[in-house]
NUTORLO-360665 format. One record per atom (N, C-alpha, C): residue number from 1; chain; residue in three letters; x, y, z; atom name. Coordinates in pm, whole numbers. Layout:
! residues N
+-----+-------+------+--------+--------+--------+------+
!  nr ! kette ! rest !   east !  north !     up ! atom !
+-----+-------+------+--------+--------+--------+------+
! NUM !     A !  ALA !      X !      Y !      Z !   CA !
...
+-----+-------+------+--------+--------+--------+------+
! end
This chain:
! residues 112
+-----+-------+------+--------+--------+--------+------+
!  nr ! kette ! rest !   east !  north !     up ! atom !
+-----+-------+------+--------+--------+--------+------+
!   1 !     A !  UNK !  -1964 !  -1201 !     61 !    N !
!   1 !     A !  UNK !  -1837 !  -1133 !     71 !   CA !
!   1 !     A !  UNK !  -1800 !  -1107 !    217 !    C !
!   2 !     A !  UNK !  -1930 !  -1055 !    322 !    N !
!   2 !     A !  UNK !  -1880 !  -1039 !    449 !   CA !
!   2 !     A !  UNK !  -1815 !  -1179 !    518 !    C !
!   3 !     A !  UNK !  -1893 !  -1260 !    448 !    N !
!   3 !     A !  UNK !  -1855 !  -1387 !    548 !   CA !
!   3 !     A !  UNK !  -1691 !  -1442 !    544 !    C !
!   4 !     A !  UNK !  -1686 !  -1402 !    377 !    N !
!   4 !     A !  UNK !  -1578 !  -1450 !    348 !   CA !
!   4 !     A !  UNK !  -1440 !  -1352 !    434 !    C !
!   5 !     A !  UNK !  -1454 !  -1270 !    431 !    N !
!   5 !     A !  UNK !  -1383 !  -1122 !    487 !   CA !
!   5 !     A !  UNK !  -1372 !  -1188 !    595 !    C !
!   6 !     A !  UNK !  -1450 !  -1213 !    741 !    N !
!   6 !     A !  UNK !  -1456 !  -1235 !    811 !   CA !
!   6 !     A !  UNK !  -1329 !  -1393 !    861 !    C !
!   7 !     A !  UNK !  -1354 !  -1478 !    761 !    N !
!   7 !     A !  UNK !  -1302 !  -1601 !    778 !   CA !
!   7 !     A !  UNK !  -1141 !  -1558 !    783 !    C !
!   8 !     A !  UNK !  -1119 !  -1477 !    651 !    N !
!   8 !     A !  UNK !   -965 !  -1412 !    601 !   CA !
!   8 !     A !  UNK !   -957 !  -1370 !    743 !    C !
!   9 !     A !  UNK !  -1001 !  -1276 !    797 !    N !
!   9 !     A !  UNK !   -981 !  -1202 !    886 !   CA !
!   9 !     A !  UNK !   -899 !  -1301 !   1038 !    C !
!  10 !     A !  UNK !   -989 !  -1421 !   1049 !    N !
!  10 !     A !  UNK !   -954 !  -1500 !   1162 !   CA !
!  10 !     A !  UNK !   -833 !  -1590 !   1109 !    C !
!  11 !     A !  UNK !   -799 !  -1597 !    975 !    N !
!  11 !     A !  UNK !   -699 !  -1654 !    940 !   CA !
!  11 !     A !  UNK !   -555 !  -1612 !    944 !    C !
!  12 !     A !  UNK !   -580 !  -1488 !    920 !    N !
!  12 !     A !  UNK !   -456 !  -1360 !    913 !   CA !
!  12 !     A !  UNK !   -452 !  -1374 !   1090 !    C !
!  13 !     A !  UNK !   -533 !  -1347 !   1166 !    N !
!  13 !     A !  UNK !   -496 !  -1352 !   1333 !   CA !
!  13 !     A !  UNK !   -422 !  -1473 !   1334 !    C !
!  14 !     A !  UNK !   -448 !  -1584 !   1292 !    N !
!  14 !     A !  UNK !   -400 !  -1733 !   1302 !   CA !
!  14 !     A !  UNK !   -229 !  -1676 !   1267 !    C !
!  15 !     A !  UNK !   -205 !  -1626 !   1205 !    N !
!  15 !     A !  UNK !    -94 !  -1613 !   1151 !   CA !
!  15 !     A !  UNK !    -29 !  -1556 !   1175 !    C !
!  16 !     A !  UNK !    -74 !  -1437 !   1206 !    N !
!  16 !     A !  UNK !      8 !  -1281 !   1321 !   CA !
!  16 !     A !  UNK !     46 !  -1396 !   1473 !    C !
!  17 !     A !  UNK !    -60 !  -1498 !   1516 !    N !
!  17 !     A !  UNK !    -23 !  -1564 !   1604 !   CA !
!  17 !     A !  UNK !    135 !  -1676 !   1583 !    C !
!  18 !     A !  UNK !    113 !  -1735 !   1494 !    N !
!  18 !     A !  UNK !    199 !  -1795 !   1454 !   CA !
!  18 !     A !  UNK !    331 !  -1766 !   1434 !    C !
!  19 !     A !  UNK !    371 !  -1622 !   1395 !    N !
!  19 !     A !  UNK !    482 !  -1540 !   1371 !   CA !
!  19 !     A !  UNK !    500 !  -1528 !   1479 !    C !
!  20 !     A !  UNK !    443 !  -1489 !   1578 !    N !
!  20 !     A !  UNK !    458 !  -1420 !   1709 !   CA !
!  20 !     A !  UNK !    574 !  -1569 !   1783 !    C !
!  21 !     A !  UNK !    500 !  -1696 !   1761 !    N !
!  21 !     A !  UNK !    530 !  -1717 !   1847 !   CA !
!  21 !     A !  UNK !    715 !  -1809 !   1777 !    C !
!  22 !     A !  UNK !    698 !  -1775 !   1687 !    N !
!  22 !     A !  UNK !    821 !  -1840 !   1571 !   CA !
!  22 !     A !  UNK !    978 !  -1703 !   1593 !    C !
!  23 !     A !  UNK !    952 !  -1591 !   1661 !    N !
!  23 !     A !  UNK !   1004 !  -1475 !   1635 !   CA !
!  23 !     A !  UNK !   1001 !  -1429 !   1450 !    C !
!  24 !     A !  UNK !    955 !  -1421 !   1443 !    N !
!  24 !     A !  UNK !    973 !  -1383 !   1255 !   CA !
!  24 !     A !  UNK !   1023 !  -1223 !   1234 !    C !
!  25 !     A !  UNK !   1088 !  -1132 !   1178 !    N !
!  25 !     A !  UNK !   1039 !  -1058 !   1171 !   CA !
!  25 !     A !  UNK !   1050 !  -1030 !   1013 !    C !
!  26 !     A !  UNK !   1034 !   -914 !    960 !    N !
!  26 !     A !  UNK !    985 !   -845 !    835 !   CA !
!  26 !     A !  UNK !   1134 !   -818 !    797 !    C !
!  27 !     A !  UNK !   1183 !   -835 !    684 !    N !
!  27 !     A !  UNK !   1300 !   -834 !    624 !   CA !
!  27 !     A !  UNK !   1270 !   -743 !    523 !    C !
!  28 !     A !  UNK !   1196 !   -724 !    475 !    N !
!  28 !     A !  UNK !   1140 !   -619 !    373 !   CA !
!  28 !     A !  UNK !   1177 !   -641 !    246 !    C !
!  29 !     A !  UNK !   1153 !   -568 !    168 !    N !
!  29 !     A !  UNK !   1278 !   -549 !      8 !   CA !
!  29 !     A !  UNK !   1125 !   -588 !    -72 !    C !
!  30 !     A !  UNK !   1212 !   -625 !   -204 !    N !
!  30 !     A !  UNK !   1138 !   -664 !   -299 !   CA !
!  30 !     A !  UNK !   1066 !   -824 !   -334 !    C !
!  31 !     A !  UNK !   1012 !   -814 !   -422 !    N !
!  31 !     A !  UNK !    917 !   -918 !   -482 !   CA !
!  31 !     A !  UNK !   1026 !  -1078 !   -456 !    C !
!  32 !     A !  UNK !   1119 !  -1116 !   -450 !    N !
!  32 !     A !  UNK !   1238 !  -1178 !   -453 !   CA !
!  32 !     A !  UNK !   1304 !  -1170 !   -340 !    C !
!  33 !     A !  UNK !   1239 !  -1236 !   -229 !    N !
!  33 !     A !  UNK !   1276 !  -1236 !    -48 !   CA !
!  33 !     A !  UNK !   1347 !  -1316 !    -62 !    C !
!  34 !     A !  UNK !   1465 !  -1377 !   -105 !    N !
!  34 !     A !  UNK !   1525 !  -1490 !   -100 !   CA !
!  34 !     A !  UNK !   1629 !  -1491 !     -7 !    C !
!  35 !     A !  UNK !   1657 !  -1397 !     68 !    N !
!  35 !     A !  UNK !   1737 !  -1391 !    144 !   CA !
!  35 !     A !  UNK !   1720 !  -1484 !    284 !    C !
!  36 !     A !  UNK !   1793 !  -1520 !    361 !    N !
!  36 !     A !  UNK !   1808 !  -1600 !    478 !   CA !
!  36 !     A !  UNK !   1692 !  -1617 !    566 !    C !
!  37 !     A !  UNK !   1585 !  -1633 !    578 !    N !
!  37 !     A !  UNK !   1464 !  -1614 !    713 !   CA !
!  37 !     A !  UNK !   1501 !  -1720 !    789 !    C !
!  38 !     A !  UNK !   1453 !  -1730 !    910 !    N !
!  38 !     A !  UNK !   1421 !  -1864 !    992 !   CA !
!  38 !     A !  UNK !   1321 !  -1908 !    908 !    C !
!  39 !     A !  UNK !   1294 !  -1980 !    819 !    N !
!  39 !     A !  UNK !   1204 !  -2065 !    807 !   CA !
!  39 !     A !  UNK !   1079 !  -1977 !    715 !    C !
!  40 !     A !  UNK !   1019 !  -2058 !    644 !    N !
!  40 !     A !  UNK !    885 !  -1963 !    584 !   CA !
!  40 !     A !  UNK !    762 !  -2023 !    637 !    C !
!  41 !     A !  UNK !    697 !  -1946 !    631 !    N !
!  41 !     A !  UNK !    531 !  -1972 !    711 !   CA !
!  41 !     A !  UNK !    495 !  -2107 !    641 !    C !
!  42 !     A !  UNK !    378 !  -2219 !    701 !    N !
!  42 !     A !  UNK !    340 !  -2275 !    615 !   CA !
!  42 !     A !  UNK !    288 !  -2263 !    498 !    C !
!  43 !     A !  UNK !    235 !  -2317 !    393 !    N !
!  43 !     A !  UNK !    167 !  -2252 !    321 !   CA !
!  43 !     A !  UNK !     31 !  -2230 !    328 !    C !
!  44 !     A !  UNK !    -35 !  -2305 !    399 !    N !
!  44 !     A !  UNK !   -180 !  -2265 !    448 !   CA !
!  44 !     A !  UNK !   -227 !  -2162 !    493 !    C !
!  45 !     A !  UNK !   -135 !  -2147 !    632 !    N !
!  45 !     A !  UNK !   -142 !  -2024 !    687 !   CA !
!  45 !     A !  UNK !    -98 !  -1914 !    600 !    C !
!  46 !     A !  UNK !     36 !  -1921 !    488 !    N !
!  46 !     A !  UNK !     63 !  -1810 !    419 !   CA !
!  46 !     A !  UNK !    -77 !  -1766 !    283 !    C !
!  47 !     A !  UNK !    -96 !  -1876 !    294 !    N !
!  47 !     A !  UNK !   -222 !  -1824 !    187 !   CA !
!  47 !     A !  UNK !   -316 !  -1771 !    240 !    C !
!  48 !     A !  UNK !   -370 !  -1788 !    365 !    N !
!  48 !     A !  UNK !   -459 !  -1729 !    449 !   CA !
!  48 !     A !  UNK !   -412 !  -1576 !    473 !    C !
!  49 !     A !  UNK !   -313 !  -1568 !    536 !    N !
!  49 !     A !  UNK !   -258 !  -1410 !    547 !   CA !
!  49 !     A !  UNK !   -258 !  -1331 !    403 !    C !
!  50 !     A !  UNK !   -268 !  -1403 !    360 !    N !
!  50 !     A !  UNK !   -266 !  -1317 !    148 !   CA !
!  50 !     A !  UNK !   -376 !  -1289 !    122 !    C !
!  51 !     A !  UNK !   -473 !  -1397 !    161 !    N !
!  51 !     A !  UNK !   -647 !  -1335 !    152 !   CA !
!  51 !     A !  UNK !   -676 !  -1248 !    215 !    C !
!  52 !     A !  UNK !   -656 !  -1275 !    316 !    N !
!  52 !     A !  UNK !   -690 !  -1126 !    467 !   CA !
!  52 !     A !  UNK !   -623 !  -1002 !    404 !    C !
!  53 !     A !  UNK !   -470 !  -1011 !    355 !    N !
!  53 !     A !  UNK !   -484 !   -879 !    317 !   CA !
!  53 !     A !  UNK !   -534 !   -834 !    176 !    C !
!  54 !     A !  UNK !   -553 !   -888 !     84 !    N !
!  54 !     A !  UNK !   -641 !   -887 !    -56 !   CA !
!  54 !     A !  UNK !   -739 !   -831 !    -28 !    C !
!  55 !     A !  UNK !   -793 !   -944 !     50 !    N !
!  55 !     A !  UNK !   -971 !   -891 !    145 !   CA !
!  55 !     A !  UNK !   -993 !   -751 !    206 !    C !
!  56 !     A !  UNK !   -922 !   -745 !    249 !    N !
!  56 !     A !  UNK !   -940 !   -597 !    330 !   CA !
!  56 !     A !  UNK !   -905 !   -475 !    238 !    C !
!  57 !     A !  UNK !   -778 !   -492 !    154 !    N !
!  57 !     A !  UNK !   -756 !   -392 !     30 !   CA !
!  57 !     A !  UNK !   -870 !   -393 !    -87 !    C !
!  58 !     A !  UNK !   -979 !   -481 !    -81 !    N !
!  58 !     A !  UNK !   -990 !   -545 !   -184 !   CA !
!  58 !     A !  UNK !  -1065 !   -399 !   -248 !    C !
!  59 !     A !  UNK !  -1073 !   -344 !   -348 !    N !
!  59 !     A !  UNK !  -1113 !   -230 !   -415 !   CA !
!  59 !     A !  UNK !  -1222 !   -266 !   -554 !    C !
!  60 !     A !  UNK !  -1170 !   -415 !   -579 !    N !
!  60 !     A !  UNK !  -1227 !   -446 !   -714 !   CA !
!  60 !     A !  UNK !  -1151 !   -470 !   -787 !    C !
!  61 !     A !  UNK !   -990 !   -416 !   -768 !    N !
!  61 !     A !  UNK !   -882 !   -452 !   -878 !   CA !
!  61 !     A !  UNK !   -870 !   -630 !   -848 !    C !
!  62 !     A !  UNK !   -884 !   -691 !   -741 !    N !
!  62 !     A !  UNK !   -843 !   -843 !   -719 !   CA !
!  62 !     A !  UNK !   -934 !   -948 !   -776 !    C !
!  63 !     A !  UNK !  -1049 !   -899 !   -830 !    N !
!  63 !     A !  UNK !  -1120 !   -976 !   -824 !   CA !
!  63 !     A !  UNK !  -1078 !  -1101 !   -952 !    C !
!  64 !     A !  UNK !  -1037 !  -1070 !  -1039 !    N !
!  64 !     A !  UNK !   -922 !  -1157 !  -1134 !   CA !
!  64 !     A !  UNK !   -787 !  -1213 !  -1094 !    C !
!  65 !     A !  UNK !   -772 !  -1212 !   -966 !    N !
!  65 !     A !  UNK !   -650 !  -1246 !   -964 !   CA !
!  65 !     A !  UNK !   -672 !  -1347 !   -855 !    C !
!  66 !     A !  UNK !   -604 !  -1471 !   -877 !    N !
!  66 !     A !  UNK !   -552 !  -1596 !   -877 !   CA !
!  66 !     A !  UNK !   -418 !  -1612 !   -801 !    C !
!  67 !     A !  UNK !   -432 !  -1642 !   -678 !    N !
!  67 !     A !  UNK !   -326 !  -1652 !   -590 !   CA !
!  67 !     A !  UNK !   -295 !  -1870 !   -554 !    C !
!  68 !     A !  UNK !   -169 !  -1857 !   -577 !    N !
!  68 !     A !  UNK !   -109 !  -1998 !   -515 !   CA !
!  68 !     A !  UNK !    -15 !  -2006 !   -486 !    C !
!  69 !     A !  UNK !     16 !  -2092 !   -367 !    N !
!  69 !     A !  UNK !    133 !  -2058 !   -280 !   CA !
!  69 !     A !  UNK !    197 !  -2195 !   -286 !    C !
!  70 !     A !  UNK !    310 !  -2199 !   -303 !    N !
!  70 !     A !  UNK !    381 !  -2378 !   -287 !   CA !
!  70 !     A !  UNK !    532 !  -2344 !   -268 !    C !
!  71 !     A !  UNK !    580 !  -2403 !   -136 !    N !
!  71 !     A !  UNK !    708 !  -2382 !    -86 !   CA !
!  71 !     A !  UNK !    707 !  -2222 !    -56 !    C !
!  72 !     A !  UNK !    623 !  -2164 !     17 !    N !
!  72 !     A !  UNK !    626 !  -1971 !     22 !   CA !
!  72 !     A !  UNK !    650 !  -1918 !    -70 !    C !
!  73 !     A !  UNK !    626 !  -1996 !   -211 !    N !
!  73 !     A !  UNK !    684 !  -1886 !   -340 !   CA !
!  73 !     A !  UNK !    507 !  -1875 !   -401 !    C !
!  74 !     A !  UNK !    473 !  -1752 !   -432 !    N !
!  74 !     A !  UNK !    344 !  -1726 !   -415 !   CA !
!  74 !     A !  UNK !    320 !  -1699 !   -565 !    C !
!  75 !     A !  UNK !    247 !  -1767 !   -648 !    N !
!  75 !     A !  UNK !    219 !  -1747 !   -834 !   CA !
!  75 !     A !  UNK !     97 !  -1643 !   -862 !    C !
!  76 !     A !  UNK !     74 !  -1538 !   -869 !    N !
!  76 !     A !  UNK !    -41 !  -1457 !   -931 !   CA !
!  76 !     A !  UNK !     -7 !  -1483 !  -1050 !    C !
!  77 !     A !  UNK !   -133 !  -1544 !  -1137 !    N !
!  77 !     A !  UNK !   -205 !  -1510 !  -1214 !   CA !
!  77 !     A !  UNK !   -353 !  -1415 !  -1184 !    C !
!  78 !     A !  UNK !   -388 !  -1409 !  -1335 !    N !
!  78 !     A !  UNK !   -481 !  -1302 !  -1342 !   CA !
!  78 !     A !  UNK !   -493 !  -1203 !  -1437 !    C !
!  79 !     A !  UNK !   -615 !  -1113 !  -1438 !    N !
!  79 !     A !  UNK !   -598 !   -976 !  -1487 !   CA !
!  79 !     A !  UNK !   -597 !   -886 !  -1395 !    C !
!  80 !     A !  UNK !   -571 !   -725 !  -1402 !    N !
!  80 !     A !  UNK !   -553 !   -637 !  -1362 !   CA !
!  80 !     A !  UNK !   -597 !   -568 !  -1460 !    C !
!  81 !     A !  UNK !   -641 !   -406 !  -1368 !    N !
!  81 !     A !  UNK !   -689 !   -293 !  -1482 !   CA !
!  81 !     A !  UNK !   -563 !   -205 !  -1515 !    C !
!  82 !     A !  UNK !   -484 !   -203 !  -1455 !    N !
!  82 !     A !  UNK !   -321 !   -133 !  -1475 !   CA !
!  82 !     A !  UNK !   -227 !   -160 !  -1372 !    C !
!  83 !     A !  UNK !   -132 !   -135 !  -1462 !    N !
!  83 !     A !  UNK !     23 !   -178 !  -1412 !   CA !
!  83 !     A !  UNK !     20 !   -113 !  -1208 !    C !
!  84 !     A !  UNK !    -47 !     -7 !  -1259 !    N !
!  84 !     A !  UNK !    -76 !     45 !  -1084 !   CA !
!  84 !     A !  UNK !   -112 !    -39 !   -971 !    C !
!  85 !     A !  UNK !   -210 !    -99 !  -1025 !    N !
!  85 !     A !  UNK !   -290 !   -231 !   -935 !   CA !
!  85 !     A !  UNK !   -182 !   -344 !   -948 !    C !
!  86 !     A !  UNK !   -105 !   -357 !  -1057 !    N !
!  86 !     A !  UNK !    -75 !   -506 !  -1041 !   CA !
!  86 !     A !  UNK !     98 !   -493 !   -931 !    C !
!  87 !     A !  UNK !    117 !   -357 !   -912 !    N !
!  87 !     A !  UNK !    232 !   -279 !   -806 !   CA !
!  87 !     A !  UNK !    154 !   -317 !   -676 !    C !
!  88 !     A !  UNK !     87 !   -259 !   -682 !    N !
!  88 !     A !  UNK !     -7 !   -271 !   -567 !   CA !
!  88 !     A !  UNK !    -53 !   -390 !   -462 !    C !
!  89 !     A !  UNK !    -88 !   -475 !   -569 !    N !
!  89 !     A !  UNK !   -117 !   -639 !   -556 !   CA !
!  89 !     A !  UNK !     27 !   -695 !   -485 !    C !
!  90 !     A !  UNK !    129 !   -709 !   -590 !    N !
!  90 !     A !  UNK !    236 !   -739 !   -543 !   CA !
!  90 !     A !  UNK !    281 !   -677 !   -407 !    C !
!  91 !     A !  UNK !    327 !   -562 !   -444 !    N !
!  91 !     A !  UNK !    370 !   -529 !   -312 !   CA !
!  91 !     A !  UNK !    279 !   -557 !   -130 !    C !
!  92 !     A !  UNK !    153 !   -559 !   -186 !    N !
!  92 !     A !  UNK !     76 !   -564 !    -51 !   CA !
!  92 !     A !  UNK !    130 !   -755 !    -29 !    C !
!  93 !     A !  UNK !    149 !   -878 !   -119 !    N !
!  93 !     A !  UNK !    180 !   -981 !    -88 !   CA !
!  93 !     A !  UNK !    324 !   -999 !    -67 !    C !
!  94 !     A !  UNK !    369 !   -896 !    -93 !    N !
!  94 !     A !  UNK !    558 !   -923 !    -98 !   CA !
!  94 !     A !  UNK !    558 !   -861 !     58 !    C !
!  95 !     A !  UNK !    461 !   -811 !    144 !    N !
!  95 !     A !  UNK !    471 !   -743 !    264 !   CA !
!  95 !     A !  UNK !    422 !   -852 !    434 !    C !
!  96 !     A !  UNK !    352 !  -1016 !    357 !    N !
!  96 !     A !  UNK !    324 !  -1060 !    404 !   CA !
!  96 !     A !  UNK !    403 !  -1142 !    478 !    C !
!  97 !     A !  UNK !    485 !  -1150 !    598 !    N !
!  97 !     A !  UNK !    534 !  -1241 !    651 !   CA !
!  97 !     A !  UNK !    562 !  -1383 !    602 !    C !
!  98 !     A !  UNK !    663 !  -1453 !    568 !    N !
!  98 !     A !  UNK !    691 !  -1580 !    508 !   CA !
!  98 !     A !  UNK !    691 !  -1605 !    342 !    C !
!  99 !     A !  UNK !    630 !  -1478 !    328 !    N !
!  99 !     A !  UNK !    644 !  -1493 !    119 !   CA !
!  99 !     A !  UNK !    831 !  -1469 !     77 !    C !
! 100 !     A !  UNK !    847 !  -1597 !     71 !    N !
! 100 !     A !  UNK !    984 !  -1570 !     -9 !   CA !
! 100 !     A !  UNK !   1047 !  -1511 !   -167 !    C !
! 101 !     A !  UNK !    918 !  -1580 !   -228 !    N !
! 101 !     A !  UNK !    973 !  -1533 !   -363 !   CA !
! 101 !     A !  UNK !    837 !  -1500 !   -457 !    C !
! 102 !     A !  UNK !    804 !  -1418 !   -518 !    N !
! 102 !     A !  UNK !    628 !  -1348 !   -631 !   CA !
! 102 !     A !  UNK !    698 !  -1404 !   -763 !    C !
! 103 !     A !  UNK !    615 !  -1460 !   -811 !    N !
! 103 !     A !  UNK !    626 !  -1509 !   -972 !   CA !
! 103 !     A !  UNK !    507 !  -1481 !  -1007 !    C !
! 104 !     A !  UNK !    519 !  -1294 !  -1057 !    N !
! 104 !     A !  UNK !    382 !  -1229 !  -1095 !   CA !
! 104 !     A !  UNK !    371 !  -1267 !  -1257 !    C !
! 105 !     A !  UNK !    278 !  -1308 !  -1282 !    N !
! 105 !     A !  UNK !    241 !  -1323 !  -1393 !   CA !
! 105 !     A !  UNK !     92 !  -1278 !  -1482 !    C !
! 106 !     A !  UNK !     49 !  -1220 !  -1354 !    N !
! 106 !     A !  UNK !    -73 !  -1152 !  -1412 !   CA !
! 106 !     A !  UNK !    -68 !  -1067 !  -1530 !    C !
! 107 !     A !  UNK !   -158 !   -993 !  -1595 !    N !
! 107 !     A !  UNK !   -164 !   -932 !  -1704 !   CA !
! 107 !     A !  UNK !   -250 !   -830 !  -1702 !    C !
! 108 !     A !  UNK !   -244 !   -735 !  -1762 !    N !
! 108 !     A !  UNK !   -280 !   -573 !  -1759 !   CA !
! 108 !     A !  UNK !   -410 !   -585 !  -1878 !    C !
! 109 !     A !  UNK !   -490 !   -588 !  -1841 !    N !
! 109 !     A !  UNK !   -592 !   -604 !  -1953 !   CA !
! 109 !     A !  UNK !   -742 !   -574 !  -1938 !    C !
! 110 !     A !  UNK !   -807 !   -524 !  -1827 !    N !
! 110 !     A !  UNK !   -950 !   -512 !  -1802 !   CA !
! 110 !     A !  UNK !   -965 !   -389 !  -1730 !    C !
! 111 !     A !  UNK !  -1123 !   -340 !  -1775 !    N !
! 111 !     A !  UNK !  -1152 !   -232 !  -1654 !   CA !
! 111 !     A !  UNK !  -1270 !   -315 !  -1563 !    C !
! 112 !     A !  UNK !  -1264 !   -248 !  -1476 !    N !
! 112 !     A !  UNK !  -1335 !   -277 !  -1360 !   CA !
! 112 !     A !  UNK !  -1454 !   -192 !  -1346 !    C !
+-----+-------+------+--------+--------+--------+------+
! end
């Protein structure tokens, strides 16, 4: 787990770099960013910045959940232990630089 943390960690820098040098900034709102950006992150790098922050939040609620990114529109599947976590989840990926659009589809169904 540390190692993995660690990798997220240099990937998310990769990416804070990348924004930096693109001007990006944070448009905010909801799950449904569809509004105008310069451009969305790649998806490599955007999947990398989604782990790093998963990774670092990670509590135990993620461990079911299934992230894929194609064209910056980001698909969770998964379980979750409640609707709380699966707010949570979302919103911490709807906060990531270049995610345009969440097609949450996870499901409320386990304890941890």
């Amino acid at each position: 787990m540390q190692q993995s943390l660690v990798n997220a960690l240099r990937l998310a820098s990769l990416q804070s770099t990348f924004e930096g040098e693109r001007g990006v900034t944070d448009s905010g709102g909801a799950s449904d960013k569809s509004s105008k950006r310069v451009g969305a992150a790649p998806d490599d790098i955007l999947s990398a910045a989604i782990a790093a922050r998963l990774a670092a939040a990670d509590d135990g609620e993620v461990d079911r959940v299934h992230v894929a990114v194609q064209r910056a529109c980001v698909t969770l599947r998964g379980e979750v232990p409640t609707r709380r976590s699966m707010g949570r989840i979302e919103a911490l990926i709807a906060s990531c630089e270049g995610v345009m659009r969440i097609d949450n589809q996870m499901r409320v169904g386990y304890s941890h």
